[in-house]
N, C-alpha and C positions, 0 to 999 in steps of 0.2 A: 399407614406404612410409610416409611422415612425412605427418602432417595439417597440422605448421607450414610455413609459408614459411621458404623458406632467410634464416640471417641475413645483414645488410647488414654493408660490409664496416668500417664506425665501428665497430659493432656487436661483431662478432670482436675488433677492435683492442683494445675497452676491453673484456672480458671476458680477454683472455691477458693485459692491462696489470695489470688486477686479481689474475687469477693467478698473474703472477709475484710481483706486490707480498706476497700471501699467503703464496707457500712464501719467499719472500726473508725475509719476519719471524717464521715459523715457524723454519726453518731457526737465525736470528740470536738468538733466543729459544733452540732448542734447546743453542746453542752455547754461549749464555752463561749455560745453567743449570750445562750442565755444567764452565763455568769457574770459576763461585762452587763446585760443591763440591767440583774439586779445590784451589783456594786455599784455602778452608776448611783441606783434610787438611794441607796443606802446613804451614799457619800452625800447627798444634795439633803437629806434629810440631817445627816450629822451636820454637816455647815448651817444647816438653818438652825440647830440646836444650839453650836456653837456662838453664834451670832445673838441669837437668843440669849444665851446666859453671861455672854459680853454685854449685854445693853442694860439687864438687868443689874449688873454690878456698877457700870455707867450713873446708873440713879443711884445711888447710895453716897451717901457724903462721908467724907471720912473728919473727923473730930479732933 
């Protein structure tokens, strides 16, 4: 048994309004950490490719 009075029903509204607001930027936050460090990996992968296929054209004599 509860000593508070039950809440009113604004009351509810802007407490789940709140809540979703939270896990929605939580969530949006989680998402877009984890999209900076796959583009991170991506990019440091593409530059080594890069770099790669500059060194190879490097050896090549031109005639």
């Amino acid at each position: 048994m509860s000593l508070l009075p039950p809440r009113r029903h604004p009351e509810t509204i802007t407490r789940t309004g709140l809540a979703v607001t939270g896990v929605t930027l939580t969530t949006g936050a989680l998402l877009f950490g984890l999209y900076q460090l796959a583009r991170r990996r991506y990019d440091q992968r593409r530059d080594q490719l890069w770099d790669a296929a500059w060194a190879h054209l490097d050896n090549h004599r031109i005639r």
